[in-house]
BAMI-159940 format. One record per residue (C-alpha): y, x, z; residue in three letters. Coordinates in steps of 0.2 Angstrom, whole numbers, plus 5000, padded with zeros to 4 digits. Layout:
% BAMI-159940
PT:Y:X:Z:Ala
...
//
This chain:
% BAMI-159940
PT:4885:5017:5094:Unk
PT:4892:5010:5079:Unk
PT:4893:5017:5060:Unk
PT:4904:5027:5054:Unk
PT:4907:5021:5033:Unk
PT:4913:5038:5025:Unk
PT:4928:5036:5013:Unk
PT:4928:5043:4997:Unk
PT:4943:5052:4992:Unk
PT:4946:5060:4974:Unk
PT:4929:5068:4970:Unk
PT:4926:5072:4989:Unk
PT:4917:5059:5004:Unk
PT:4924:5061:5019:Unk
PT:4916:5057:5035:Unk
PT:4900:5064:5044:Unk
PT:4888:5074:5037:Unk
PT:4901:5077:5023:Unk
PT:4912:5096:5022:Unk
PT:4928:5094:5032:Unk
PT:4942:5087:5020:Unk
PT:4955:5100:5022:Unk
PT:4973:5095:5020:Unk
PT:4989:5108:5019:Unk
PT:5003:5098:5024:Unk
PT:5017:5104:5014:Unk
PT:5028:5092:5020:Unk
PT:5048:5098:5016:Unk
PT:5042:5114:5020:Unk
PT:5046:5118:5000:Unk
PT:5066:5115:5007:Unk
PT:5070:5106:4990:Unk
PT:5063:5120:4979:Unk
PT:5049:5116:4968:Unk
PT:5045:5132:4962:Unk
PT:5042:5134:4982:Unk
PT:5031:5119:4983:Unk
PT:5020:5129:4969:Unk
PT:5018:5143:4979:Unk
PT:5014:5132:4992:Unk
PT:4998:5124:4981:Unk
PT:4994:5141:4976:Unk
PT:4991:5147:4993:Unk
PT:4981:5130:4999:Unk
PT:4972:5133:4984:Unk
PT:4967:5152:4988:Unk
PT:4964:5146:5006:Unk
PT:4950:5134:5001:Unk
PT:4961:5119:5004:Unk
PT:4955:5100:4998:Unk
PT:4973:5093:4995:Unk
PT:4991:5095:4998:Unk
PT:5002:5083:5005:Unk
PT:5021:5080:5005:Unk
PT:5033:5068:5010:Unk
PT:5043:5054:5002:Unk
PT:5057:5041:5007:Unk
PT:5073:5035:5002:Unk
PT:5083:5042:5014:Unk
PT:5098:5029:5013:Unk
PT:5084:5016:5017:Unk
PT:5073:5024:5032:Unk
PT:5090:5033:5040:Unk
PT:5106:5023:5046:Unk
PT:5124:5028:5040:Unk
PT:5128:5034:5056:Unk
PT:5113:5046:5056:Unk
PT:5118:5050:5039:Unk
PT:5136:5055:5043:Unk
PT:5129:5065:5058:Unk
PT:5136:5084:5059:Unk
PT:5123:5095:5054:Unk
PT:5127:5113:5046:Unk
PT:5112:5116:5034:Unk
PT:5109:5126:5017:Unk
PT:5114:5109:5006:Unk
PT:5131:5104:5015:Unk
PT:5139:5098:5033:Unk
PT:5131:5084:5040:Unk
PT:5113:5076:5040:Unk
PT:5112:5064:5025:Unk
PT:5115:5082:5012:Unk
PT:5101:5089:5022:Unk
PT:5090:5075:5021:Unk
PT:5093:5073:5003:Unk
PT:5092:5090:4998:Unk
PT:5075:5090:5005:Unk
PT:5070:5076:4995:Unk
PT:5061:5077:4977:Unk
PT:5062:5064:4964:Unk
PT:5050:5055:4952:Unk
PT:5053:5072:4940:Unk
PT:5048:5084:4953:Unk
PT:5032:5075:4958:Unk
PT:5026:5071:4940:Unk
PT:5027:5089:4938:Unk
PT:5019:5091:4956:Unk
PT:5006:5078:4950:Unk
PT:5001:5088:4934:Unk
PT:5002:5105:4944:Unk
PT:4989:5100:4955:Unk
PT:4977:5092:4944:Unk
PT:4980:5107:4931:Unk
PT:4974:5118:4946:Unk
PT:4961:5106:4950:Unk
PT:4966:5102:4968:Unk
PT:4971:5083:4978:Unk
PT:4988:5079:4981:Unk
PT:4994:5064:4991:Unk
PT:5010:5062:5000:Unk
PT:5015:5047:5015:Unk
PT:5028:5036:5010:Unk
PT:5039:5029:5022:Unk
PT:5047:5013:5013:Unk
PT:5041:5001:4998:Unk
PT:5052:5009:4985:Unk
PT:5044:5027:4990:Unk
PT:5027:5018:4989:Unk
PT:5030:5012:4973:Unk
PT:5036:5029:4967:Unk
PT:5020:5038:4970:Unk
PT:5007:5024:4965:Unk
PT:5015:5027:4949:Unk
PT:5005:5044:4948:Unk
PT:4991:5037:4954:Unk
PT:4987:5049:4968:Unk
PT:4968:5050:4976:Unk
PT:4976:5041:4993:Unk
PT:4988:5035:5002:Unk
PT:4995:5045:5019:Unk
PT:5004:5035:5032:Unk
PT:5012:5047:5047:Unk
PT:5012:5041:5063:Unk
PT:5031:5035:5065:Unk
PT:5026:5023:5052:Unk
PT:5011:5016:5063:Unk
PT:5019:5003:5071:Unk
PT:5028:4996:5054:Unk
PT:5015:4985:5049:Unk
PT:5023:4976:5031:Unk
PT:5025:4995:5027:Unk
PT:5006:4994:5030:Unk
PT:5003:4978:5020:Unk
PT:5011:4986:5006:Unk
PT:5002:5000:5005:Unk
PT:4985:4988:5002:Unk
PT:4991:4984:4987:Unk
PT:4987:4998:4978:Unk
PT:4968:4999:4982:Unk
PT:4968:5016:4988:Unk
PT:4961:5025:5001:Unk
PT:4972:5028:5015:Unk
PT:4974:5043:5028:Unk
PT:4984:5037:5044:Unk
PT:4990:5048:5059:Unk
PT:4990:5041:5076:Unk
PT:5002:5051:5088:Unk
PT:5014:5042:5097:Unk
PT:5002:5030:5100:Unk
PT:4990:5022:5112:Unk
PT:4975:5013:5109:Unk
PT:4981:4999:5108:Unk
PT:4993:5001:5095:Unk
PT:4983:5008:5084:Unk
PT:4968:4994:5086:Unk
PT:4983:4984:5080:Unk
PT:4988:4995:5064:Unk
PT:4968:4994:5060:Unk
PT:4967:4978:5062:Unk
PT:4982:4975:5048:Unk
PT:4976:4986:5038:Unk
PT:4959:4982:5039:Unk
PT:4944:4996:5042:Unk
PT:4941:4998:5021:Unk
PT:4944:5013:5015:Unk
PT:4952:5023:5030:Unk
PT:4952:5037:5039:Unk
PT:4963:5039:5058:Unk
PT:4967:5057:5059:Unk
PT:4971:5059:5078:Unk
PT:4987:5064:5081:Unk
PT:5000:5072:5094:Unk
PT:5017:5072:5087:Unk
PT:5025:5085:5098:Unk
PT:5033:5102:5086:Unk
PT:5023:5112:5093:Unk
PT:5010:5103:5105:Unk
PT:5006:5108:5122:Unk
PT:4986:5111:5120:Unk
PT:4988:5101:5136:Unk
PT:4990:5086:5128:Unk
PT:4978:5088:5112:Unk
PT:4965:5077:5121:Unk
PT:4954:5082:5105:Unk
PT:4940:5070:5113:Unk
PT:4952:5058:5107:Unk
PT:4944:5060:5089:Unk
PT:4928:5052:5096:Unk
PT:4934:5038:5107:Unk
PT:4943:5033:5090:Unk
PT:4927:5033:5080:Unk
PT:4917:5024:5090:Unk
PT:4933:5012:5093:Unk
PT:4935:5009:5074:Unk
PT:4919:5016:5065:Unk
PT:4931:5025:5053:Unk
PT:4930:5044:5047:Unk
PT:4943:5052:5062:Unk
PT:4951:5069:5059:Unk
PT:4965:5079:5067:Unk
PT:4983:5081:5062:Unk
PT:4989:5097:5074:Unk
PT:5004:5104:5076:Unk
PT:5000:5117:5089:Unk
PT:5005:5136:5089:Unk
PT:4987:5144:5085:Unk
PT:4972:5141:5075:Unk
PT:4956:5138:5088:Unk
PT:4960:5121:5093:Unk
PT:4959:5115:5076:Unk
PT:4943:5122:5072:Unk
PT:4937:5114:5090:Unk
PT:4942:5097:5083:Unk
PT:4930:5101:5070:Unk
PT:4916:5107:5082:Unk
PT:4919:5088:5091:Unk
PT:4917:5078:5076:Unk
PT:4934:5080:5065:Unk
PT:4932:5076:5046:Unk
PT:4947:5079:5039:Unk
PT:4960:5090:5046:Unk
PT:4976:5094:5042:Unk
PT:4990:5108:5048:Unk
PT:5008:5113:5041:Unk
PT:5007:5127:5029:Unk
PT:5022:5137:5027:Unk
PT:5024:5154:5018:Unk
PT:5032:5163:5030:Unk
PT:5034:5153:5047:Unk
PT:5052:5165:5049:Unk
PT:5058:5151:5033:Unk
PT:5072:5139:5036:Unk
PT:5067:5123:5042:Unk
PT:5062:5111:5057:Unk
PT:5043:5111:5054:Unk
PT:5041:5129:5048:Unk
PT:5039:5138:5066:Unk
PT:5023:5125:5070:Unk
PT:5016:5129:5053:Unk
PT:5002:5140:5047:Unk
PT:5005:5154:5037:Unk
PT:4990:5160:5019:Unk
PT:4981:5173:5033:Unk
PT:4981:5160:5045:Unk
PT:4976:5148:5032:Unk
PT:4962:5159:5027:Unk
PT:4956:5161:5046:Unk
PT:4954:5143:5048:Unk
PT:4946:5140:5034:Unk
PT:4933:5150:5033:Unk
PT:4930:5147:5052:Unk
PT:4930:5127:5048:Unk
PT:4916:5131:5036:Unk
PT:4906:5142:5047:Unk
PT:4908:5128:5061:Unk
PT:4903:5114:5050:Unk
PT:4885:5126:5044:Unk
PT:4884:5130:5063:Unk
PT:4883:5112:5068:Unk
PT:4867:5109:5058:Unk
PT:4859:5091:5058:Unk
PT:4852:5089:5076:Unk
PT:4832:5092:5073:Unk
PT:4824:5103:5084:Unk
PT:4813:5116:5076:Unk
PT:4807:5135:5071:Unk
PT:4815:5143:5058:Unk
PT:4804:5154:5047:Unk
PT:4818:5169:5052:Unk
PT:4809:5166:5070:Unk
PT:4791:5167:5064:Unk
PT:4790:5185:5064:Unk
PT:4800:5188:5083:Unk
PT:4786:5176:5092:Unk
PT:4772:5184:5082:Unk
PT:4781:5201:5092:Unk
PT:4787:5191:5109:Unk
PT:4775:5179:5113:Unk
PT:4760:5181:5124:Unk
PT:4747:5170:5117:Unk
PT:4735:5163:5130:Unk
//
């Protein structure tokens, strides 16, 4: 079995043997508020959460004018382009994002999906880089990001092995962490395939987490059990919130529930060795027939 090299992201290292880089996937869950977003990093803060993450593109860049145009009633006009860009911050919003997060003390990273939105957020100089899984397959999109020198997380669903063998291989295995990945709002737990996590690191020899979108919190905490070290969920203040992603996203008690269940898991797992524990000493001392 081959090495697993951990990454080391902001002040944490993620990979095995290291505490389970949590993400709260903020996402447009904030729906083009900032003071929402806030709440939001308060809440993965209170929850225990390593990072937040958001989205960015230029919308007139990754959608076509015809998608654009689309009818679409929603809170910021009639079709889908004022949606789209009423769900989008600008370099303003994220440098105040930026200095909220570090004054709190918490990551914050976003995946990009064009060169301009790249260029956007190196330009706050984030701990990593996050690349979704539509993005996979867009491999100059994955040249760019290496010119920043950062770490980068990257999500695999809708993607067979083969694909992302390729996306590694264009990325090269420095510095990254594969978050396995099914990109169905919600997912079936039928087609989770957690074991997933370790086919793809002893595939790659990479840090591999989990980026769910299932209703319910166990199966995350199970990808943990199997060897996850990082994971990531929606986070949503109220799931009952406008918005696409908000049904399949966790609300603060849930947050708190997986959390602390992460944790216990990850002290539960211990290091392997086989031995007594002083705690036992006095129970064989009670139990055990010497002969």
């Amino acid at each position: 079995m081959n090495t697993v090299r951990p990454v080391k992201i902001g002040k944490k290292t993620v990979g095995p043997g290291n505490p389970t880089y949590v993400i709260a996937e903020i996402g447009i869950n904030h729906n083009g508020s900032l003071d929402t977003a806030k709440k939001l990093i308060d809440v993965a803060i209170d929850t225990g959460c390593d990072a937040v993450k958001f989205q960015k593109r230029d919308v007139d860049v990754v959608y076509s004018k015809d998608e654009l145009a689309r009818p679409r009633e929603n809170p910021f006009g009639a079709t889908n382009g004022d949606l789209k860009r009423g769900l989008e911050f600008g370099e303003k919003d994220y440098a105040e994002i930026d200095r909220y997060c570090k004054a709190k003390g918490i990551d914050w990273f976003a995946s990009c999906w064009d060169e301009g939105s790249v260029d956007l957020i190196a330009r706050l100089d984030p701990v990593c880089f996050k690349i979704a899984s539509a993005s996979l397959t867009d491999d100059s999109l994955l040249r760019y990001h290496r010119k920043f020198n950062k770490p980068l997380i990257v999500s695999t669903g809708m993607s067979d092995m083969d694909m992302i063998a390729h996306a590694v291989e264009t990325l090269g295995s420095e510095d990254l962490v594969l978050l396995h990945c099914t990109s169905t709002y919600p997912s079936d737990p039928k087609e989770l395939n957690l074991r997933a996590i370790k086919a793809l690191a002893d595939r790659f020899s990479v840090p591999v987490g989990y980026s769910g979108h299932e209703v319910g919190l166990q199966t995350t905490v199970v990808a943990v059990a199997l060897g996850a070290c990082a994971i990531e969920r929606h986070i949503t203040l109220d799931r009952s919130m406008w918005g696409s992603d908000q049904s399949s996203s966790v609300e603060p008690q849930g947050w708190q529930r997986m959390v602390r269940d992460v944790r216990t898991v990850e002290t539960a797992l211990g290091d392997g060795v086989v031995r007594i524990y002083d705690s036992e000493r006095p129970i064989i001392e009670k139990l055990r027939r010497v002969s």
